[in-house]
DSSP file (Angstrom, degrees, kcal/mol; ACC not computed):
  #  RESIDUE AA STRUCTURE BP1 BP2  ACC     N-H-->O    O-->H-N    N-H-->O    O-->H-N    TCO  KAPPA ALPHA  PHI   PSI    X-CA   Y-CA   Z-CA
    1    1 A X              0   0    0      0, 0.0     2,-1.0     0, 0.0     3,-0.1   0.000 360.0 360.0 360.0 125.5   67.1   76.5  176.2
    2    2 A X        +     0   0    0      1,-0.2     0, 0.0     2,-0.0     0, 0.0  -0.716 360.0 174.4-102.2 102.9   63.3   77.4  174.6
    3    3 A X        +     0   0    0     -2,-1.0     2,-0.4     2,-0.0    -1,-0.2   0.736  48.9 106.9 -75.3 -17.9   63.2   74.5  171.9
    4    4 A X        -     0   0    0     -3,-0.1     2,-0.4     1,-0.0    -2,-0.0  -0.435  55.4-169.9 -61.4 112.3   59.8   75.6  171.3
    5    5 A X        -     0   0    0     -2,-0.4     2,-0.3     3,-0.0    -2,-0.0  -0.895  20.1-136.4-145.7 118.3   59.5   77.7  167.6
    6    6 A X    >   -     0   0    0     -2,-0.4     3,-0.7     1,-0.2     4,-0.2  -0.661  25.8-116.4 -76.1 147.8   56.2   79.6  166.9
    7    7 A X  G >  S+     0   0    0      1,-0.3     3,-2.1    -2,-0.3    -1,-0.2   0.703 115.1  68.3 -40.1 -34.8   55.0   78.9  162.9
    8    8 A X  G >  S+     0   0    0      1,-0.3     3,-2.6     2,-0.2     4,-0.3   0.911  86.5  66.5 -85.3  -9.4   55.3   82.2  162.0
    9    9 A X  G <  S+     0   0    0     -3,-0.7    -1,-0.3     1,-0.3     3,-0.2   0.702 109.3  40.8  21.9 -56.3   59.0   81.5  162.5
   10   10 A X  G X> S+     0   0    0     -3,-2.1     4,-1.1    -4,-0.2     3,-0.8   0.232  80.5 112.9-115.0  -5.9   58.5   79.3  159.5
   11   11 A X  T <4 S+     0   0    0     -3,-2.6     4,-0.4     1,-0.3    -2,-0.1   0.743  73.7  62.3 -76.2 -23.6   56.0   81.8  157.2
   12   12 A X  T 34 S+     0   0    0     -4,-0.3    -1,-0.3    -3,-0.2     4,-0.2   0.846 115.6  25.1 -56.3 -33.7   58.7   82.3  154.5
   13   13 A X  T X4 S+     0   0    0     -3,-0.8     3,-0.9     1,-0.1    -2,-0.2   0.787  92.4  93.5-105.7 -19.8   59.0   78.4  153.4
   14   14 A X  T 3< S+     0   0    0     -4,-1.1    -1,-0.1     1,-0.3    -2,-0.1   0.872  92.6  36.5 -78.8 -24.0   55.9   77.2  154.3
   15   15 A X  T 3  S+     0   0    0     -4,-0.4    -1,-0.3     2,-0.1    -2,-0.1   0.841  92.6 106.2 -71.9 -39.5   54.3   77.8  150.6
   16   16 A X  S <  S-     0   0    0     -3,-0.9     2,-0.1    -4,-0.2    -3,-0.0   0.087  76.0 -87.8 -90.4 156.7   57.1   77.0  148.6
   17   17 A X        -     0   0    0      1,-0.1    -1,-0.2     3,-0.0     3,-0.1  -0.470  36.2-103.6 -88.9 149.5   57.6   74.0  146.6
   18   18 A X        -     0   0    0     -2,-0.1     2,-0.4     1,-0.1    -1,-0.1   0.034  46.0-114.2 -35.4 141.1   59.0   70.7  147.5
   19   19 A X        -     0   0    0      3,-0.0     2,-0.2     0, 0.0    -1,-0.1  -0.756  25.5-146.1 -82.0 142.5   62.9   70.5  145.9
   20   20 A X        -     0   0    0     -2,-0.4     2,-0.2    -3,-0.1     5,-0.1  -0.645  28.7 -99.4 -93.8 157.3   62.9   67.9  143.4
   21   21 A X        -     0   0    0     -2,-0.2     5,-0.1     3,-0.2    -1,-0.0  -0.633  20.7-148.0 -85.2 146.1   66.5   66.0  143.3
   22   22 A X  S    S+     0   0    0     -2,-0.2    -1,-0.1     1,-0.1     3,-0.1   0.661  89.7  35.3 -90.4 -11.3   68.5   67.4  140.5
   23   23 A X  S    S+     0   0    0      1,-0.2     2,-0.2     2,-0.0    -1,-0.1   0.847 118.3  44.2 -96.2 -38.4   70.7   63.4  139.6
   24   24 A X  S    S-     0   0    0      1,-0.0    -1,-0.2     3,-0.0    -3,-0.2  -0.833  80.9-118.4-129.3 154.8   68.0   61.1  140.4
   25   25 A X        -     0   0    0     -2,-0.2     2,-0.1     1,-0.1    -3,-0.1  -0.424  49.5 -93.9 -81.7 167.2   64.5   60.7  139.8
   26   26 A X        -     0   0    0     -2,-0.2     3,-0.1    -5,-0.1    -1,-0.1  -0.662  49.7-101.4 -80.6 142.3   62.1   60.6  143.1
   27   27 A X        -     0   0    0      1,-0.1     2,-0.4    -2,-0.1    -1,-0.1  -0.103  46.6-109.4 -32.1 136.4   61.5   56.7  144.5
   28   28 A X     >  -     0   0    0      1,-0.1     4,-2.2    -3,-0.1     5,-0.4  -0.560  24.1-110.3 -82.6 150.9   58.3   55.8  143.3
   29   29 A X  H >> S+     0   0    0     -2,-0.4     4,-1.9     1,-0.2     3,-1.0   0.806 113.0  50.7 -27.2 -67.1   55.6   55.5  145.9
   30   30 A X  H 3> S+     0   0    0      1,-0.3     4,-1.5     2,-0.2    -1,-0.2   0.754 118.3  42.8 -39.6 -44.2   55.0   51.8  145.9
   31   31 A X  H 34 S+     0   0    0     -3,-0.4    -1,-0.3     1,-0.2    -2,-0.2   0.846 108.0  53.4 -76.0 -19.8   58.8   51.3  146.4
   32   32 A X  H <X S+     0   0    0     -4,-2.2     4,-1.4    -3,-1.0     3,-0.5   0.862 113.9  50.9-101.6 -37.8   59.4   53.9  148.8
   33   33 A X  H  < S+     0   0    0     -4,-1.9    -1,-0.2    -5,-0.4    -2,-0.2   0.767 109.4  45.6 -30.2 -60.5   56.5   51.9  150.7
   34   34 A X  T  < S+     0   0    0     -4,-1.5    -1,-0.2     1,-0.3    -2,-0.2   0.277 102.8  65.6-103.9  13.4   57.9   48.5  150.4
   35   35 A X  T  4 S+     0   0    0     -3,-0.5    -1,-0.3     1,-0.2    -2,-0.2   0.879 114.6  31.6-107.7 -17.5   61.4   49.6  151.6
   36   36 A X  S  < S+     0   0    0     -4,-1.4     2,-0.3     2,-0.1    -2,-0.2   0.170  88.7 111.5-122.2  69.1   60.1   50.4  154.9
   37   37 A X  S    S-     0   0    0      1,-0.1     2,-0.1     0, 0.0    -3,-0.0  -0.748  83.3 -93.9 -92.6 131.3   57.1   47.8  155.4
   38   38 A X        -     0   0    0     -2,-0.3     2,-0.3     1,-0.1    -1,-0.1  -0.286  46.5-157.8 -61.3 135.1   58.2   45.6  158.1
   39   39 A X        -     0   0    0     -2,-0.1     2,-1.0    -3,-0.0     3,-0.1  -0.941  34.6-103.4-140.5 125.7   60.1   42.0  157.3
   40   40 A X        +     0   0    0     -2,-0.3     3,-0.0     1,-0.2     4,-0.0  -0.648  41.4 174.9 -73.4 106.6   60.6   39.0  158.9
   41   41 A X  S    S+     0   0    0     -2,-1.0     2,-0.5     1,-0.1    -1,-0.2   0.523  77.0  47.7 -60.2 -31.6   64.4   39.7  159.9
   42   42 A X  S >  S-     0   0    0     -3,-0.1     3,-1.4     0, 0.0     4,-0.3  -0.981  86.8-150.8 -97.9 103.2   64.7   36.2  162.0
   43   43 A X  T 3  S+     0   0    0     -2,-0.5    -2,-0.0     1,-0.3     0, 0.0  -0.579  87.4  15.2 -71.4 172.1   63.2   33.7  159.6
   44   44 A X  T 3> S+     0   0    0      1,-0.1     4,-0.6    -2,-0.0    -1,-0.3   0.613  86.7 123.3  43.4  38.3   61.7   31.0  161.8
   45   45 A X  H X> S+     0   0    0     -3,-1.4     4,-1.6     2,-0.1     3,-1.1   0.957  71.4  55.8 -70.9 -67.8   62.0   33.5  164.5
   46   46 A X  H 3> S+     0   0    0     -4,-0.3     4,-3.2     1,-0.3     3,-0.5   0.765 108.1  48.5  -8.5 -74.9   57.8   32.8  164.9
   47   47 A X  H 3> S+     0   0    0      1,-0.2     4,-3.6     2,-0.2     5,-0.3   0.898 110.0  47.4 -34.6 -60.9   58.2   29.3  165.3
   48   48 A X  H <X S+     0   0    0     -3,-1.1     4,-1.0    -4,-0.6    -1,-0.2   0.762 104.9  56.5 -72.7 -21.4   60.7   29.4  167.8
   49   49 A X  H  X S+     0   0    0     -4,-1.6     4,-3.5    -3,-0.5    -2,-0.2   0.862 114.2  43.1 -87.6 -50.2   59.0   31.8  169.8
   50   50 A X  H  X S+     0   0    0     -4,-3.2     4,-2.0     2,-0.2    -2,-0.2   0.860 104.8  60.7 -35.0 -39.4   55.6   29.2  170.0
   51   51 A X  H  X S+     0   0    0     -4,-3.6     4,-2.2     2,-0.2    -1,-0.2   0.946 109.3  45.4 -69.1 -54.2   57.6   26.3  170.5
   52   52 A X  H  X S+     0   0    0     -4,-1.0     4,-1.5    -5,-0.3    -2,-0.2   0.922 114.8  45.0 -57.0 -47.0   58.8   28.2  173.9
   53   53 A X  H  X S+     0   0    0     -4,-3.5     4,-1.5    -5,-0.2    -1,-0.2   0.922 109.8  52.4 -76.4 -32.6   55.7   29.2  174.8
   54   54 A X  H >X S+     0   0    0     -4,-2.0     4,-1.5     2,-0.2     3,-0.8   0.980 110.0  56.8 -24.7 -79.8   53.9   25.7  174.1
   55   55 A X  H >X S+     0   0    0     -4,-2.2     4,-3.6     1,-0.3     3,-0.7   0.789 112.9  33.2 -59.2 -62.8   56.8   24.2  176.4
   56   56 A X  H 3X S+     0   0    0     -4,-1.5     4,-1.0     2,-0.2    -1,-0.3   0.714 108.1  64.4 -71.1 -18.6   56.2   26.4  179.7
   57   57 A X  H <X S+     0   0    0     -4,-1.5     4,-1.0    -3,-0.8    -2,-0.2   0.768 110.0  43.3 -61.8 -28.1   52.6   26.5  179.2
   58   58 A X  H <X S+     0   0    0     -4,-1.5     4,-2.6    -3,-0.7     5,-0.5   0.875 116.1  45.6 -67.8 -66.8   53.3   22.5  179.8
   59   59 A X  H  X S+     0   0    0     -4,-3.6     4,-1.4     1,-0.2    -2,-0.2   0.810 113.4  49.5 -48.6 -17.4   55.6   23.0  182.6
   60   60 A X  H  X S+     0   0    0     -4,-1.0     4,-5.0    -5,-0.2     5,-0.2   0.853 113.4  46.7 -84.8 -68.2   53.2   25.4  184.1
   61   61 A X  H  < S+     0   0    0     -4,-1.0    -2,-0.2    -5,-0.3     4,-0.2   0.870 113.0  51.1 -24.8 -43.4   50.1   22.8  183.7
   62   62 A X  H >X S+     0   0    0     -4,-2.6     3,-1.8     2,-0.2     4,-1.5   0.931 111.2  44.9 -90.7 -49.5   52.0   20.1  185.1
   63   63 A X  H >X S+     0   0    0     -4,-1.4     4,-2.2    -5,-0.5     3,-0.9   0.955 112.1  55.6 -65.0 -27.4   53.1   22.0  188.1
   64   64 A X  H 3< S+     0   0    0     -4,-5.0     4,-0.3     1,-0.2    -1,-0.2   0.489 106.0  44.7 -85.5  24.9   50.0   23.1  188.6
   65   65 A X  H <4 S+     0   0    0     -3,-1.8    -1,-0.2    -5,-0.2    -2,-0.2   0.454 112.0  53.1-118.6  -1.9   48.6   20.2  188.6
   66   66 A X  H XX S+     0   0    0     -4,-1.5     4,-2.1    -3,-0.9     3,-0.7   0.802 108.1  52.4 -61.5 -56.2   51.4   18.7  191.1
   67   67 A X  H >X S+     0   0    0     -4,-2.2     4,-3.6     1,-0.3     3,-1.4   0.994 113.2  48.6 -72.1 -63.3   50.8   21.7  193.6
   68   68 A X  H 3> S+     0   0    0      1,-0.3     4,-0.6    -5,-0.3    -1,-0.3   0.757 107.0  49.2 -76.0 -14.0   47.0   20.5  193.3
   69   69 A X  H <4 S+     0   0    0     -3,-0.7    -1,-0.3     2,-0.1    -2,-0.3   0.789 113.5  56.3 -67.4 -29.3   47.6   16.6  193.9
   70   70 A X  H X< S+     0   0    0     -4,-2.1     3,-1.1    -3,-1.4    -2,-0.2   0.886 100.1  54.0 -45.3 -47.3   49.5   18.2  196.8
   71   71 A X  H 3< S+     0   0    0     -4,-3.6    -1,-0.2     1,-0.3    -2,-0.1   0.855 113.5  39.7 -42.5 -40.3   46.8   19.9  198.0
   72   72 A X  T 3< S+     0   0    0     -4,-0.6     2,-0.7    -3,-0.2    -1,-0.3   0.186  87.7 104.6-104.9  13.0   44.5   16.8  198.2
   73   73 A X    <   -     0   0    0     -3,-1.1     2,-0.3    -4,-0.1    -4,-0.0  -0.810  69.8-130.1-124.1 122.4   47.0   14.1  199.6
   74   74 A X        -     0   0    0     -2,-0.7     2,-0.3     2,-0.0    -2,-0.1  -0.617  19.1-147.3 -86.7 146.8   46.4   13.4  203.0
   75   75 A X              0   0    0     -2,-0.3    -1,-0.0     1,-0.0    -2,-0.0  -0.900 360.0 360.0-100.8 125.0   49.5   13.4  205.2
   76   76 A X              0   0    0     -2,-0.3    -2,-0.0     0, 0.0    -1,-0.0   0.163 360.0 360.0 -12.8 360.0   50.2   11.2  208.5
């Protein structure tokens, strides 16, 4: 199947003017804008993802700083 469609395919419409809606007036820019500009959908999602990374950045610190008192402690 050749999905592939040369422009002059297209040479009939390409000039013509946009249709305006005949019921409603067109969304103004600014609105059309802020309905899809991106939104915090989880509030305190942020938070929660910090708090988790804070937490293993300890647990990682602290083992590695176990593994390296291991290193140095002489054995019998």
């Amino acid at each position: 199947m050749n999905m592939v469609k040369r422009i002059e395919e297209y040479a009939d419409i390409l000039n013509l003017p946009r249709p305006e809606p005949k019921r409603h007036f067109r969304m103004e820019r600014a609105k059309r804008a802020a309905q899809f500009a991106p939104f915090a959908a989880l509030t305190g999602y942020e938070e929660v993802i910090e708090k988790t990374a804070r937490i293993h950045e300890q647990h990682l610190e602290e083992s590695n700083r176990e593994e390296d008192e291991d290193c140095w402690e002489i054995r019998p």
